[in-house]
N, C-alpha and C positions, 0 to 999 in steps of 0.2 A: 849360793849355788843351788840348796836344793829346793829355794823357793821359784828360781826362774823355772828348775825341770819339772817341776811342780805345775806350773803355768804352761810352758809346753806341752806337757803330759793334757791337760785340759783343753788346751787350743785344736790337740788331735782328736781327743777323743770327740772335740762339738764337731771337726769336720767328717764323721764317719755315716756314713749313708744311715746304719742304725739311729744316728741320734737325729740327725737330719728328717726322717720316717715319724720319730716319737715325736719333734716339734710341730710338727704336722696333723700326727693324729689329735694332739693337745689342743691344737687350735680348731680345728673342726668339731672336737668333743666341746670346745665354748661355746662355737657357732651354733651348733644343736642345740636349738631350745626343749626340745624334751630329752636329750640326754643329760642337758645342762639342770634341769629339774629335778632329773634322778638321782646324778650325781650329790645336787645340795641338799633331795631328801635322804639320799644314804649317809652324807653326811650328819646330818642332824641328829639320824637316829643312832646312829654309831656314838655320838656324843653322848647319848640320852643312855643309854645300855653300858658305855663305859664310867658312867657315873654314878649307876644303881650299882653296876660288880662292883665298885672303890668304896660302895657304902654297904658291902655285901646282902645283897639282894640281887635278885634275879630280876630281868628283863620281864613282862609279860608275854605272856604267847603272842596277842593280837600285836603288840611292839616289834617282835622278833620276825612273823609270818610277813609283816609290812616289810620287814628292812630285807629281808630271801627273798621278798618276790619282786623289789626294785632291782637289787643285785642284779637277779637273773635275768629280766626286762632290758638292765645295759649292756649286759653282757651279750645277749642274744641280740641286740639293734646293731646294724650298721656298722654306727659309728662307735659304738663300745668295742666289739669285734676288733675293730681295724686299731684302737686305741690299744687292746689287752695284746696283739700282735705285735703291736712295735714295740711295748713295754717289755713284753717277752726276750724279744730278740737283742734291746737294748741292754737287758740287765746280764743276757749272755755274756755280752763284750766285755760287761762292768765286773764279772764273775773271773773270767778270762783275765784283763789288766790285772784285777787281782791279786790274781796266782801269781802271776808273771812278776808283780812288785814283792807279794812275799820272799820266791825263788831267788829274787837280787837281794831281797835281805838281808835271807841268809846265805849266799855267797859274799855277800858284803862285812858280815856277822864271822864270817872266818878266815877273810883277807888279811894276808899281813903288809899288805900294800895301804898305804894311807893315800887316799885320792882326795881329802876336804881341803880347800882350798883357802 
């Protein structure tokens, strides 16, 4: 039972304008060839900094200034903008269900009603 509401739960949450927006902005962020450039140099370098901190060492400056000034490059284009917007708004919703799954928890947590099936 609680894998079908599980799957429900999921089926609603892909039909909500928020996630509908974020798949959207996702695939426009692919189409953009220089978003899509930024994105894999932030990636890379995020790789490269998070393997010098595991091996404690620090990033160099010219490492770090490169991976701040891509950042802010996608974030300030277009198509990052409209990408950082829907992500926003989506993770609302996600913050939101959240609570609301917590909330049934614990009212679930203190029923003495047995509803599993």
């Amino acid at each position: 039972m609680i894998w079908e509401k599980a799957e429900e739960l999921g089926r609603l949450i892909g039909q909500t304008q928020e996630y509908k927006a974020l798949r959207r902005a996702e695939g426009a962020l692919r189409d953009d060839q220089d978003a899509q450039a930024k994105v894999e140099l932030i990636q890379k370098l995020a790789r490269q900094m998070d393997e010098l901190v595991s091996q404690g060492q620090m990033p160099d400056q010219a490492t770090a200034e490169t991976y701040e000034t891509a950042v802010r490059e996608l974030e300030v284009s277009p198509t990052g903008q409209a990408y950082a917007v829907a992500r926003a708004n989506f993770e609302k919703v996600m913050i939101r269900v959240n609570q609301l799954i917590a909330q049934g928890m614990e009212k679930g947590a203190t029923s003495s009603i047995i509803t599993l099936g």
